[in-house]
N, C-alpha and C positions, 0 to 999 in steps of 0.2 A: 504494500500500500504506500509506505514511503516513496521510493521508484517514482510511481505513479504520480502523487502529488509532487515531488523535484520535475519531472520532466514537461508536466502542466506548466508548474512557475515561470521553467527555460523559455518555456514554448511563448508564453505570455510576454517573457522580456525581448526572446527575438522580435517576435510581431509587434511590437512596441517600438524595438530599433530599426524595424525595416521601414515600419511606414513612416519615421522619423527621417531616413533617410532617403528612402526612396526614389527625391526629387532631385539628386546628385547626379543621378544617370540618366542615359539616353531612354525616351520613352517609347523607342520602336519594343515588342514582345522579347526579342532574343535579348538584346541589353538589357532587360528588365529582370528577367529569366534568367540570366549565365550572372548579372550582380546577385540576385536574391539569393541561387545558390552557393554563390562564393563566399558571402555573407556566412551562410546558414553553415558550408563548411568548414571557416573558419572561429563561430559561436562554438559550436557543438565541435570542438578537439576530440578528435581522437586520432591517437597515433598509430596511422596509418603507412605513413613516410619514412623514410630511411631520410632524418637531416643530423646524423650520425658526423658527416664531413664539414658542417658549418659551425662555428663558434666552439673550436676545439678545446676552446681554454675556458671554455664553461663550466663549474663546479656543480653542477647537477643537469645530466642527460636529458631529463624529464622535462626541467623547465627551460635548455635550450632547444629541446623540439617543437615545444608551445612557442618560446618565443621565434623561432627561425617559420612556425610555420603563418603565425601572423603577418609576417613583415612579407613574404612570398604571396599571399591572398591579398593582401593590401594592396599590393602592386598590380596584380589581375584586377583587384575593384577600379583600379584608375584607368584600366584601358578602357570600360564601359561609361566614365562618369562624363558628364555634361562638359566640365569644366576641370580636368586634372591636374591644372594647374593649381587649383583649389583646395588640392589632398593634398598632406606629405607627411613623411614618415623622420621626427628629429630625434637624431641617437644623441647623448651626453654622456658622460661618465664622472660618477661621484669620485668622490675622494675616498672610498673605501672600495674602489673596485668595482662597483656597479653599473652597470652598462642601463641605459633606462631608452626607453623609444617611447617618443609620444605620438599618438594618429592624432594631427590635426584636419581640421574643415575651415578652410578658411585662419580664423586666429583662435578660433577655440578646440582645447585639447577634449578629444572624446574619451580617447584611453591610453592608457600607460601600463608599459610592463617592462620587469627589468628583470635582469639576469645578471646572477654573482660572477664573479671573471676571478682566475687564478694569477699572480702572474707566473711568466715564463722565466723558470729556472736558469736556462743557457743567454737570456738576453737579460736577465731580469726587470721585462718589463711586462705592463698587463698584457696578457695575451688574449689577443684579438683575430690571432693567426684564424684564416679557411672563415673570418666571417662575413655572411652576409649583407652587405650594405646594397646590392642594388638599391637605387631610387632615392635615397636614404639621405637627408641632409644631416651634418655632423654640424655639430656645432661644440666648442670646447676641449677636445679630444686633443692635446699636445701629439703629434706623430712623433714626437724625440721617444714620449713615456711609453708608450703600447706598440705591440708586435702585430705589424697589418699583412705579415706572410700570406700569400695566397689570398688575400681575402678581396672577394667580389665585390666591384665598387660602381657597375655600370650606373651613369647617370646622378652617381651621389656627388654632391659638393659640400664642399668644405668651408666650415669658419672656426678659425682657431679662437 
């Protein structure tokens, strides 16, 4: 019965943020259709994914799959939106290692999630190696302190 009443709740909060959002994207059926889904699969996490090779210096697997698989849906929500110059996705990094990504719309942050970061023993700096940043504006991120090996950066820019 628990089950039941959690999955009602989710169900109640997606349809609450879809038709909040809604009016971001293209109103042709497929754009309406391919955002709702990508929405609904990125609400409803489940790891499904192999993002094993992104955010390698992540201290718990679990929550750099959740966050690498956000930041990847995000990206497919802006090829459907009206105006995707509108979306962006801003990394920061705390002073204790925390990597934090905020979804904005416009200037208001929807949501945030962050992930603990190790640093990297042979550079000792935060390691950042294999991670995801397509699309991703940085803001704050000294490149002297963190280790950006390998890590995907299409389209992201940078302010120190």
């Amino acid at each position: 019965m628990f089950n039941l009443v959690k999955k009602t709740e989710n169900m109640n909060l997606f349809e609450a943020l879809w038709e909040t959002l809604r009016n971001l994207f293209r109103s042709d059926k497929h754009s309406q259709a391919a955002a709702r889904q990508i929405l609904k699969d990125a609400f409803y996490f489940h790891n499904s994914d192999d993002y094993s090779k992104y955010f390698t210096g992540a201290v718990d697997g679990d929550a750099r799959d959740k966050f690498t698989h956000w930041l990847i849906n995000f990206n497919k929500l802006k090829e459907h939106a009206i105006d995707p110059e509108n979306m962006a996705a801003k990394a920061s990094l705390s002073p204790k290692d925390t990597l934090r990504v905020s979804f904005f719309i416009g200037d208001e942050a929807i949501f945030t999630l962050e992930l603990q970061m190790k640093e990297n023993t042979r550079t000792g700096c935060i390691d950042l190696s294999n991670a995801y940043f397509n699309g991703v504006v940085i803001c704050g991120i000294d490149r002297l302190e963190v280790d950006l090996s390998n890590a995907e950066m299409n389209n992201s820019r940078w302010y120190d």
